[in-house]
Legacy VTK file of the C-alpha trace (Angstrom):
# vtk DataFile Version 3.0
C-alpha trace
ASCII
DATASET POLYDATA
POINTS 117 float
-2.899 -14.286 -25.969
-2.338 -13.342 -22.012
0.391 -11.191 -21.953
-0.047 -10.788 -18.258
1.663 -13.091 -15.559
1.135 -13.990 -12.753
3.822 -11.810 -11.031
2.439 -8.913 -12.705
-0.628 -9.629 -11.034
0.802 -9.591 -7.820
2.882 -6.549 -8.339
-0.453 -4.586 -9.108
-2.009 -5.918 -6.015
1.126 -4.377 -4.258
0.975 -1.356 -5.976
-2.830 -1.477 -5.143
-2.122 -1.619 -0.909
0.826 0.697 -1.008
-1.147 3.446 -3.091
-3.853 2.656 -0.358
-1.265 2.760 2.807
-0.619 6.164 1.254
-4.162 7.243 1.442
-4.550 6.209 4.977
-1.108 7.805 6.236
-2.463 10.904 4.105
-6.293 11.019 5.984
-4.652 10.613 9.160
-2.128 14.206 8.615
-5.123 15.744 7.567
-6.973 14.850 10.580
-4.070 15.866 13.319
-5.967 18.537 14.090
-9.336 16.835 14.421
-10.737 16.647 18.090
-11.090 12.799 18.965
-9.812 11.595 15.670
-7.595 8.106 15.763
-4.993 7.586 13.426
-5.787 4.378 11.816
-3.705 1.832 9.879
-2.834 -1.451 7.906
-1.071 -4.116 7.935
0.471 -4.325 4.541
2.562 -7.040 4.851
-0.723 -9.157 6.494
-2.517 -7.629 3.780
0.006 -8.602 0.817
-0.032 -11.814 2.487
-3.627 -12.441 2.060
-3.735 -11.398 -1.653
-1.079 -13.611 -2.778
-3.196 -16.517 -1.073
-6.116 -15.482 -2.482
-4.652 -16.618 -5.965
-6.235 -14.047 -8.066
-9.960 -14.391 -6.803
-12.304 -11.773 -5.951
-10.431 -8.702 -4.263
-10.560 -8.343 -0.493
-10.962 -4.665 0.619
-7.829 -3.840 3.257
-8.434 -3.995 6.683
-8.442 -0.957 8.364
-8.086 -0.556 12.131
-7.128 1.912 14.456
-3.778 1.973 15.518
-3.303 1.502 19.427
-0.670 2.723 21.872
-0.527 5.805 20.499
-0.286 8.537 22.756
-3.805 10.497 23.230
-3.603 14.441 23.556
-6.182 16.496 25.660
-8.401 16.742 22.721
-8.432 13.048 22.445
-6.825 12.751 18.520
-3.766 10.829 18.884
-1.817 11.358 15.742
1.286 12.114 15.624
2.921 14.114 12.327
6.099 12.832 13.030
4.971 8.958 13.016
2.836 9.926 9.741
5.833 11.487 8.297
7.418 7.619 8.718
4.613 5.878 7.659
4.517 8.415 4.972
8.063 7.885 3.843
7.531 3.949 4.292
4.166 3.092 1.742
6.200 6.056 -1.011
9.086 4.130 -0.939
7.379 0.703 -1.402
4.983 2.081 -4.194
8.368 3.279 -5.908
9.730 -0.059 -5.795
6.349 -1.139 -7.075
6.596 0.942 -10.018
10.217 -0.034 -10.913
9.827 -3.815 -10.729
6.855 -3.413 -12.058
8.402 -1.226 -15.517
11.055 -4.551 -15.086
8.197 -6.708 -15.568
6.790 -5.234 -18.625
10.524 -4.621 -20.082
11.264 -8.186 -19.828
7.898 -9.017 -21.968
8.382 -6.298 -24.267
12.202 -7.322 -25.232
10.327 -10.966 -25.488
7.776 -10.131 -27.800
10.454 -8.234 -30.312
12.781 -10.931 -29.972
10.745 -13.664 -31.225
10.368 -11.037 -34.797
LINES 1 118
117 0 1 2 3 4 5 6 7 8 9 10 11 12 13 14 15 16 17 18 19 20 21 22 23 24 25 26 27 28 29 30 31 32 33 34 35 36 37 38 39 40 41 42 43 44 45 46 47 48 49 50 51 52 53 54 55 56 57 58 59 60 61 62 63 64 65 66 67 68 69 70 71 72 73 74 75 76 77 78 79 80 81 82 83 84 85 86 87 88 89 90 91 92 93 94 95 96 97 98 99 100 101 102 103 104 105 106 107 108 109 110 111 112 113 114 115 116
């Protein structure tokens, strides 16, 4: 018996591209002071998007691109701490909600399973 649903599915694939959001927004603040580095970045909700059409087939690796109209300092890295900080702030607060609906999910089936003792 499949205990797992469908939403739970999807919930992990969103856990999945906000844990990675965080590891981008994290490699670009350790790279502020990197001559020539580019802060790169994702589109999650584009992302998100693409996993819930891909109905549960063979994950798709996140696009990763570099993040334009930034502005470029002398040294040519463009990242800016404060922007990270944002982004930072952002992909936390969406793994968070992740994890909560997530704990909701497996509640719900838990309280099922005991119910039907």
């Amino acid at each position: 018996m499949q205990l797992e649903t469908t939403l739970s599915d999807e919930l992990a694939r969103y856990l999945d591209l906000s844990t990675r959001q965080i590891q981008i927004t994290a490699a670009n603040m350790a790279n502020i002071d990197t001559p020539g580095y580019r802060t790169v970045g994702m589109d999650f909700e584009a992302e998100m998007a693409a996993a819930l059409a891909n109905d549960g087939q063979d994950e798709v690796e996140p696009k990763v691109e570099e993040v334009g109209g930034l502005v470029v300092r002398p040294d040519g890295n463009n990242v800016s701490m404060d922007r990270e900080g944002m982004q930072m702030a952002e992909a936390q607060l969406k793994f968070r909600t992740g994890v909560a609906l997530m704990r909701r999910e497996y509640t719900r089936i838990f309280d099922a399973i005991h119910a039907g003792k």
